[in-house]
C-alpha positions in Angstrom: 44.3 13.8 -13.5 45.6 16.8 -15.7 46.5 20.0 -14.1 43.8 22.8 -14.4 44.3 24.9 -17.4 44.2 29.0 -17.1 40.8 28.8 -18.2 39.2 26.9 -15.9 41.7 28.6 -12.9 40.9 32.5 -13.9 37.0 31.5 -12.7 36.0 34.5 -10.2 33.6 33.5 -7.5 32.1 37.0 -6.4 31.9 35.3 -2.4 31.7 38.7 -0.6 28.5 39.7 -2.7 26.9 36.3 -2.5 26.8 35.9 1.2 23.8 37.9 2.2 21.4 35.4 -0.4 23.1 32.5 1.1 21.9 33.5 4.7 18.4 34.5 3.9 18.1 31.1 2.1 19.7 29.2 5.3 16.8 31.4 7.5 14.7 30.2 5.5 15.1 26.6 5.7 15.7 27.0 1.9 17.8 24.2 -0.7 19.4 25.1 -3.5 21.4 23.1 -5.5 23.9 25.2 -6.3 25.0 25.3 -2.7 24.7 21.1 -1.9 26.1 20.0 -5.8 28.9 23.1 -4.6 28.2 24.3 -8.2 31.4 26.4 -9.3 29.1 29.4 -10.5 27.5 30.0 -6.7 29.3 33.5 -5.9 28.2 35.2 -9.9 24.2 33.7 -9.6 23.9 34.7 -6.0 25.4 37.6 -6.5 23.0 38.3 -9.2 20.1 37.4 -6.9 19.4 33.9 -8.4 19.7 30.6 -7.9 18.2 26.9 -8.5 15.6 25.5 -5.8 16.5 21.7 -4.7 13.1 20.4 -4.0 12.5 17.1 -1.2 15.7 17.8 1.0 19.1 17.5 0.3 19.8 13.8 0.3 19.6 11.6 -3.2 18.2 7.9 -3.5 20.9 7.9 -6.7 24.5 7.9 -6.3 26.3 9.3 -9.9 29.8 9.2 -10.1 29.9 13.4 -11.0 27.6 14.1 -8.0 28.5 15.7 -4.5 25.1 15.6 -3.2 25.1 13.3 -0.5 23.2 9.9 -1.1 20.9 7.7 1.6 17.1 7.4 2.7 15.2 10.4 1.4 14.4 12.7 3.8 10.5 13.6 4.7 8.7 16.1 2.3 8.3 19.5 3.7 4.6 20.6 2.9 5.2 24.0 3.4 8.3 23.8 0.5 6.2 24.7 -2.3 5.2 28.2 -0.4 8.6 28.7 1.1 10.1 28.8 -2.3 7.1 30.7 -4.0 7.6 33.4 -1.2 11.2 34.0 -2.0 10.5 33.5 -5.5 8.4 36.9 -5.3 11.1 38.4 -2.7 13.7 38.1 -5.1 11.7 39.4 -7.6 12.7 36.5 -10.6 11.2 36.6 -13.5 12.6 32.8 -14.5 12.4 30.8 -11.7 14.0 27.5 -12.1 13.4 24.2 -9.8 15.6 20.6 -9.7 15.1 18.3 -6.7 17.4 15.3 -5.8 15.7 11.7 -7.1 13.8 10.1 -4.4 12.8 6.7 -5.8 11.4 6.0 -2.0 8.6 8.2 -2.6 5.5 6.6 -4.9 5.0 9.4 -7.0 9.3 9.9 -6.7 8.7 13.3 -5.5 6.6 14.6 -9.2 3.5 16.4 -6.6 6.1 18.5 -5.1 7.1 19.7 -8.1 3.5 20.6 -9.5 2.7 22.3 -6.0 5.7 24.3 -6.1 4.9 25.2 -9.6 1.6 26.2 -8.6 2.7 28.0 -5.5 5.1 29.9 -7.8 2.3 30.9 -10.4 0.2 31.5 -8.3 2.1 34.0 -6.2 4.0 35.4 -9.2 2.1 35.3 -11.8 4.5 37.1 -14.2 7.4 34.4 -13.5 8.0 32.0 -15.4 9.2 28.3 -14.1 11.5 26.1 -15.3 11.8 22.6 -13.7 15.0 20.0 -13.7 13.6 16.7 -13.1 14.9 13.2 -12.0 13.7 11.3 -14.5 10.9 9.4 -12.9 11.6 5.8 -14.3 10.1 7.5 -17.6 6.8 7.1 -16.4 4.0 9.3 -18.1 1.6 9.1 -15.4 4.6 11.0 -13.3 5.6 13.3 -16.1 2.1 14.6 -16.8 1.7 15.5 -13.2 4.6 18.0 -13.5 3.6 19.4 -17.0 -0.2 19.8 -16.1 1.5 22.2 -13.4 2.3 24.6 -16.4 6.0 24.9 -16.2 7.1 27.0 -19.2 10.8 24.7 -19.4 11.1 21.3 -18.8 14.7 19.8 -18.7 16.2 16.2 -18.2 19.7 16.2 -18.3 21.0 13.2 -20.4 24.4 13.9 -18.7 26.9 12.0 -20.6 27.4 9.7 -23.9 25.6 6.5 -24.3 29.0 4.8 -23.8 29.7 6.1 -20.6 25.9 5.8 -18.8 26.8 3.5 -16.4 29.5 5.0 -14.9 28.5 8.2 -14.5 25.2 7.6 -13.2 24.6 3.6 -12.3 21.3 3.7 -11.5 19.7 5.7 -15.0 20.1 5.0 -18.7 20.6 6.9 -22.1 17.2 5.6 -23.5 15.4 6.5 -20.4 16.3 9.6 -20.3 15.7 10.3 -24.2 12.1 8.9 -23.4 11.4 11.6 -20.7 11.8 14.2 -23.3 10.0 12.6 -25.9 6.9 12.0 -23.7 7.1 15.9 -22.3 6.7 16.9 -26.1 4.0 14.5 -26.8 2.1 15.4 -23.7 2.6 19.6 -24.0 4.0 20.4 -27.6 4.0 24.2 -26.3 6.1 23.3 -23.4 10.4 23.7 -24.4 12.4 20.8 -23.6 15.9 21.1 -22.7 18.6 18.8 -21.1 22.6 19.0 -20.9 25.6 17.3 -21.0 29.4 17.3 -19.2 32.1 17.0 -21.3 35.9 15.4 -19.7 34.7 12.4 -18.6 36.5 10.5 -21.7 34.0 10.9 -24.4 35.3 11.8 -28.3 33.9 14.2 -30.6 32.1 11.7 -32.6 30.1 10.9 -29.5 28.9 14.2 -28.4 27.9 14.8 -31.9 25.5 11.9 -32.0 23.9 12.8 -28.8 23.3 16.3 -29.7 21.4 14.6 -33.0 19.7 12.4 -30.4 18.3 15.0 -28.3 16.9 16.7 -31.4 15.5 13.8 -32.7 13.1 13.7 -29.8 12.5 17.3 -29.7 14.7 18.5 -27.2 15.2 22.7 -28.4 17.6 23.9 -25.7 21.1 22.0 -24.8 23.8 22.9 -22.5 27.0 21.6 -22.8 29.5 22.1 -20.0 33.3 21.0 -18.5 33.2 18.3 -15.8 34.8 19.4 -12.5 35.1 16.5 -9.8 33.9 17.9 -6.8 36.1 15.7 -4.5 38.3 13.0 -4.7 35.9 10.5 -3.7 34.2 11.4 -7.2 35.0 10.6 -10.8 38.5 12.1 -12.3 38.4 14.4 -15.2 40.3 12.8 -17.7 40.6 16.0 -19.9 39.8 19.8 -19.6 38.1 20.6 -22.5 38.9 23.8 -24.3 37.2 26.7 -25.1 37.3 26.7 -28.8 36.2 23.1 -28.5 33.1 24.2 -27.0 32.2 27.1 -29.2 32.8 24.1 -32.5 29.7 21.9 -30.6 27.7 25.3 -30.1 28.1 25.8 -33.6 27.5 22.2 -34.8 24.3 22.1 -32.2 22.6 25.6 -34.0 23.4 23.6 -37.2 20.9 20.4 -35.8 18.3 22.7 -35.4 18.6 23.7 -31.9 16.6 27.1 -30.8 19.1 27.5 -27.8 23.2 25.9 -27.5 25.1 27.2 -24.7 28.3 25.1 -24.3 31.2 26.4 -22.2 33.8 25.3 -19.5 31.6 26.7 -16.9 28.0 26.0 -18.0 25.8 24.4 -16.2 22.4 23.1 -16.9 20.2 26.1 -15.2 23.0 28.4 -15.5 21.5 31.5 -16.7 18.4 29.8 -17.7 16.3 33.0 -18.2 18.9 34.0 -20.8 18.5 30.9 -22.4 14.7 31.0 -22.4 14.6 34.3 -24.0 16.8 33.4 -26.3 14.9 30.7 -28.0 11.6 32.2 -27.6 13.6 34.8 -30.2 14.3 32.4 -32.4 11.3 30.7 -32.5 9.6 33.6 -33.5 11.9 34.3 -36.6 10.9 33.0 -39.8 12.0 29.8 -41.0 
């Protein structure tokens, strides 16, 4: 694996300032995913007061080569979850809140009705906020999809994760076309509703690759893509087989506003709900601009 280049070592972490967020969600009984995926942007959002809710525990059905949530039987839905996280929702005071769960294929509706009662709770609570949900992607069944959008989440995001090429060895138990498909049926279902999903870069994909995909997501609708550096979490995960740099990443932001993307945020340390109320703003800007 190559050594880690300044860029990705001059990373601060802002621990100190974090630490207070981290116990209230631990008192709470609280998920996120940027503590159990050990996210390398934890100390900046939590010191900011932010971070990503991980809905239906913290154990995955799936197990992706990238990922260092842990993997096994799901674990039993919490009914109060949906309240838990709409109360510290409003605590916080977030205007975007954004929510991801782990898959749970042992679950009939694979864990979609948590996702629309947490969106409810949230609205409902906080009216003013809006929600943003990271989804599994639920076998690509409408039925499941529509139960999440009918919630009124104002972001919907399916992370296609990596190139075509390299699907089944980043995550086994998903496919390319699949997840293409969620997005597709999310537009035809709520037009109004922005779709947005992500990729990692380092995992031995060329230019020519990430190119196509970004022309892929657009040609389903997708308007918001974020486009980030792999880091293997441990070394029972998949190697990086290149750090990617920066100027690279600022060529595929350019080439992605160039498809006709309302939002491109690529970077080493990007991340698919990585300052998603940024990212929301932003395109709502854009879309308003004349064409």
């Amino acid at each position: 694996m190559p050594l880690l280049p300044e860029w990705i070592r001059a990373k601060g972490q802002k621990r100190r300032q974090a630490e207070p967020l981290r116990q209230e969600l631990t008192r709470r009984g609280i998920h996120t995913v940027c503590q159990s995926a050990r996210c390398p942007n934890i100390g900046e959002c939590f010191s900011r007061g932010t971070a990503t809710f991980l809905l239906l525990g913290e154990t995955c059905t799936r197990r992706c080569g990238f990922c260092a949530i842990k993997t096994g039987r799901g674990e039993p839905v919490d009914p109060f979850e949906p309240i838990k996280i709409a109360t510290m929702v409003k605590t916080l005071g977030l205007r975007h809140a954004v929510l991801t769960s782990v898959a749970r294929d042992d679950l009939p509706d694979e864990g979609a009705s948590q996702f629309a009662r947490t969106v409810r709770a949230i609205k409902t609570l906080c009216p003013d906020t809006t929600v943003e949900v990271l989804t599994p992607d639920f076998h690509a069944r409408r039925d499941l999809i529509a139960i999440v959008v009918a919630a009124g989440p104002e972001v919907y995001n399916h992370n296609v994760e990596t190139v075509p090429r390299l699907q089944k060895l980043v995550r086994p138990q998903a496919s390319y076309e699949r997840s293409l498909r969620v997005l597709e049926i999310v537009k035809e279902l709520a037009p109004a509703v922005l779709t947005k999903s992500g990729l990692m870069l380092g995992l031995g994909e060329t230019l020519e690759e990430v190119v196509q995909v970004l022309r892929d997501l657009r040609g389903v609708g997708c308007e918001v893509v974020t486009i980030g550096q792999y880091l293997r979490p441990t070394t029972r995960h998949l190697p990086v087989v290149r750090y990617v740099p920066p100027e690279e990443f600022a060529a595929l932001e350019r080439i992605g506003y160039e498809l006709g993307f309302r939002y491109v945020f690529a970077g080493p340390f990007v991340r698919s709900s990585y300052l998603a109320d940024a990212a929301l703003e932003e395109a709502q800007q854009r879309a308003a601009l004349p064409h």
